[in-house]
C-alpha positions in Angstrom: -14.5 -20.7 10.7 -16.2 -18.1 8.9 -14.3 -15.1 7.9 -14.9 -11.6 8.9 -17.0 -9.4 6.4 -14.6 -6.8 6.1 -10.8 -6.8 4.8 -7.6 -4.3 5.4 -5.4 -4.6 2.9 -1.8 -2.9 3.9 1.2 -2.7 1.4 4.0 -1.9 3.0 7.2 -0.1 1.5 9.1 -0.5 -1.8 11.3 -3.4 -0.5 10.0 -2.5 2.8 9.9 -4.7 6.4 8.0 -2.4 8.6 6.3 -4.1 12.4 3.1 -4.6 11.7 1.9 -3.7 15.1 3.2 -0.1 16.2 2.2 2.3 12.6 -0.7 3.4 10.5 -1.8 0.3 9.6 -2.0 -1.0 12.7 -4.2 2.1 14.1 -6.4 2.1 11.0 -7.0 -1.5 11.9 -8.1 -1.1 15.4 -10.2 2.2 14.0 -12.1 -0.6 12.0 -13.0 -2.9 14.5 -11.6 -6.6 15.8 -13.7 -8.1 13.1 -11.4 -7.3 10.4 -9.4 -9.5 8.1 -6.1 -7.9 7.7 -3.8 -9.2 4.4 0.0 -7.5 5.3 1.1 -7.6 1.9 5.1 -6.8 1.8 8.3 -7.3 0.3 8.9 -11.4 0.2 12.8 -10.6 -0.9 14.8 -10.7 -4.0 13.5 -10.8 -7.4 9.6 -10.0 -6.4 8.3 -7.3 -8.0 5.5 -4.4 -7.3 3.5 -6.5 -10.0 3.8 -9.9 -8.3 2.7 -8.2 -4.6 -0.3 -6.8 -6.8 -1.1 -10.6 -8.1 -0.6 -11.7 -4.2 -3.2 -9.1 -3.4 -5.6 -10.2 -6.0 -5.4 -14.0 -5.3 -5.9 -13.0 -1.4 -9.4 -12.1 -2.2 -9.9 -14.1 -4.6 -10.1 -16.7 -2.6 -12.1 -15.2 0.4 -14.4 -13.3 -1.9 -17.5 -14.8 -1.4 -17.1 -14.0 2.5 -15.5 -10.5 2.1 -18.1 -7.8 1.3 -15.9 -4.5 2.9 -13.0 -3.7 2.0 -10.2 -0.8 3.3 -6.9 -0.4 1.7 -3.6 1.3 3.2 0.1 2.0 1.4 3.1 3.4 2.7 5.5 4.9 -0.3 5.3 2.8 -3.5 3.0 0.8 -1.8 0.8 3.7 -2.8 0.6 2.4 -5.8 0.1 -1.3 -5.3 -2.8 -0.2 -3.3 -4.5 2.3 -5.8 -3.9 -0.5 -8.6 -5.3 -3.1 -6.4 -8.4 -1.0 -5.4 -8.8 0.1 -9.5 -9.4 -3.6 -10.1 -11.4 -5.0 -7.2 -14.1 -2.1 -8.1 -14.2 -3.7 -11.5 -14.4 -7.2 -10.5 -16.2 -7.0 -7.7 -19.1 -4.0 -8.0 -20.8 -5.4 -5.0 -17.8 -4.9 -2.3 -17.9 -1.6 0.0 -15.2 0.5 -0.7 -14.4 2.0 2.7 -10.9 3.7 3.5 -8.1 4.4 1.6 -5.3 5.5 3.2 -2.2 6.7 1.1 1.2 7.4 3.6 4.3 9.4 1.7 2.8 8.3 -1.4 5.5 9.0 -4.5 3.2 9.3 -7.5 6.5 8.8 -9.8 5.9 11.2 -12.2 9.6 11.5 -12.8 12.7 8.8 -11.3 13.5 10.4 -7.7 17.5 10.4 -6.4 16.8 6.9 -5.1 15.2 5.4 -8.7 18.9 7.1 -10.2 21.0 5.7 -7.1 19.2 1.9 -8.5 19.6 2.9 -12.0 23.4 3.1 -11.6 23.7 0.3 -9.5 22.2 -2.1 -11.9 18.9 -2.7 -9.6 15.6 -2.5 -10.7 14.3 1.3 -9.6 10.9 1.8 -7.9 10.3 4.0 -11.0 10.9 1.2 -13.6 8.5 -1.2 -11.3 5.9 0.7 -10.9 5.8 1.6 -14.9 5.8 -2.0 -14.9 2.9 -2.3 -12.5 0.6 0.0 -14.6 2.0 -1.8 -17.8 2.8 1.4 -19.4 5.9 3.2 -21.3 7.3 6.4 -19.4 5.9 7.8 -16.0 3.6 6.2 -13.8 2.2 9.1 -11.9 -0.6 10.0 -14.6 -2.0 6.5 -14.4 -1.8 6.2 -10.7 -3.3 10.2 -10.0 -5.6 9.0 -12.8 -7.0 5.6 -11.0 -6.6 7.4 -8.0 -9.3 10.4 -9.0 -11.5 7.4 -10.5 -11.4 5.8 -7.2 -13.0 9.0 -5.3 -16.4 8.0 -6.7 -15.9 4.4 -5.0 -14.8 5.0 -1.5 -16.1 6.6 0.7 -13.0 7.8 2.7 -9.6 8.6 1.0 -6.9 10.2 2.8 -3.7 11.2 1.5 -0.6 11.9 4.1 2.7 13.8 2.9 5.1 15.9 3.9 7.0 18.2 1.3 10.2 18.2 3.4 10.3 14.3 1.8 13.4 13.4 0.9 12.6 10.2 -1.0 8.7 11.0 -2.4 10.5 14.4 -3.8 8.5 17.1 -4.1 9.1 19.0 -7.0 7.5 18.0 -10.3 6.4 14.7 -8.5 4.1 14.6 -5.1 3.3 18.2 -6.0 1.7 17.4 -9.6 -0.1 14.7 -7.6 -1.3 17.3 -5.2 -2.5 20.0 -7.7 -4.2 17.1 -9.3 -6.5 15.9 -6.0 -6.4 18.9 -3.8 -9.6 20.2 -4.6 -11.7 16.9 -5.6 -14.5 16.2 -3.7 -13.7 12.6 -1.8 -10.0 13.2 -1.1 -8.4 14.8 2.2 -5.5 15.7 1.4 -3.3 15.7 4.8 0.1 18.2 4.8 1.9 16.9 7.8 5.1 19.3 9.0 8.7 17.5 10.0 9.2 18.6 13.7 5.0 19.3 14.2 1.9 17.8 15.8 -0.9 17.9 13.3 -4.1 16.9 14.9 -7.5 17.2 12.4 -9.7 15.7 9.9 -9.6 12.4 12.1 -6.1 12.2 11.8 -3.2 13.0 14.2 0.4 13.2 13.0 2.9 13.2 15.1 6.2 14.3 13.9 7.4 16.3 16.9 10.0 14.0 17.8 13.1 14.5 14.6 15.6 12.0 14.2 18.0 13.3 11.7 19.1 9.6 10.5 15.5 8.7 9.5 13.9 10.8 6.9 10.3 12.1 7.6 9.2 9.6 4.5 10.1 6.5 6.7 8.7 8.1 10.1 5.1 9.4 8.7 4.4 5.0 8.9 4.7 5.7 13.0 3.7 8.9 13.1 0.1 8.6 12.1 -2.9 7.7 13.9 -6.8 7.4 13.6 
């Protein structure tokens, strides 16, 4: 059976094990049609890294690349940067592909280790902040490498959307999502997408829905479900 033309590359969650029927990914996927291949690209359990779900990504299309010529790309949280690493390196490899959507969900840039990366740190567990360092194979913070690929990326796609909230509680906003922010705002090729805990935001093709507040979920995990296409 021939494969579909086009591919939808979702990363879930740092350690994440989010349905992949009722979020973002799964309304960006029916916004692109039935035709698309779709490569859920998650957490497999202990001891993988960001690096290794990077390396899954990349052998995915590998091995379908001379039947994929579109490709869209969508990350919740440190998945974020999975997805903008991936991306970096399939418009290197593979000029010819179509660079469609990117879609970046409570993205945490990690320009600095957040409350959870120090809660890890303590525990003895490898921190989101010292995997995705890892992941760009560099010493100190990730977020200038990942904000950097990220503004190289505008001239590829032709849709990138970034969706945040600065009422975050994990993707911290201070010296972190905001740096990213001040960095992309204004650059042609990124829609940058300021969603409010407790509000309906409807615009630039995107609804988010955050009207209904659960207080034992922070907004970071409920912008997944809240957003749609």
């Amino acid at each position: 059976m021939t494969q579909p033309e086009a591919a939808l590359f979702v990363f879930d969650g740092y350690r994440g094990a989010n349905d992949v029927g009722q979020n973002a990914a799964a309304s960006l996927s029916r916004l692109l049609g039935a035709s698309v291949a779709v490569c859920w690209n998650k957490w497999l359990g202990s001891g993988e890294s960001l690096s290794d779900r990077f390396l899954r990504a990349t052998a995915w299309l590998e091995e379908r690349s001379s039947h994929i010529s579109q490709i869209s790309a969508i990350g919740l949280s440190m998945g974020c940067q999975v997805a903008v690493r991936f991306s970096q390196q399939m418009s290197a490899r593979y000029p010819p592909l179509c660079l469609d959507k990117l879609v970046l969900v409570a993205p945490d840039p990690k320009y600095r280790p957040v409350g959870r990366d120090v809660e890890e740190a303590s525990a003895g567990i490898s921190s989101a902040f010292d995997e995705a360092v890892g992941l760009w194979g560099s010493e100190g913070a990730a977020g200038p490498q990942f904000v950097s690929a990220l503004a190289d990326l505008t001239g590829h796609f032709a849709d990138i959307r970034i969706i945040y909230c600065r009422s975050d509680g994990v993707a911290e906003w201070k010296n972190n999502v905001d740096l990213m922010i001040q960095e992309l705002n204004l650059r042609e090729g990124v829609d940058a997408i300021e969603a409010t805990d407790g509000e309906l935001l409807e615009g630039s093709d995107t609804t988010v829905d955050l009207r209904s507040v659960n207080l034992e979920s922070d907004v970071h995990e409920r912008l997944w479900s809240s957003v749609s296409f």
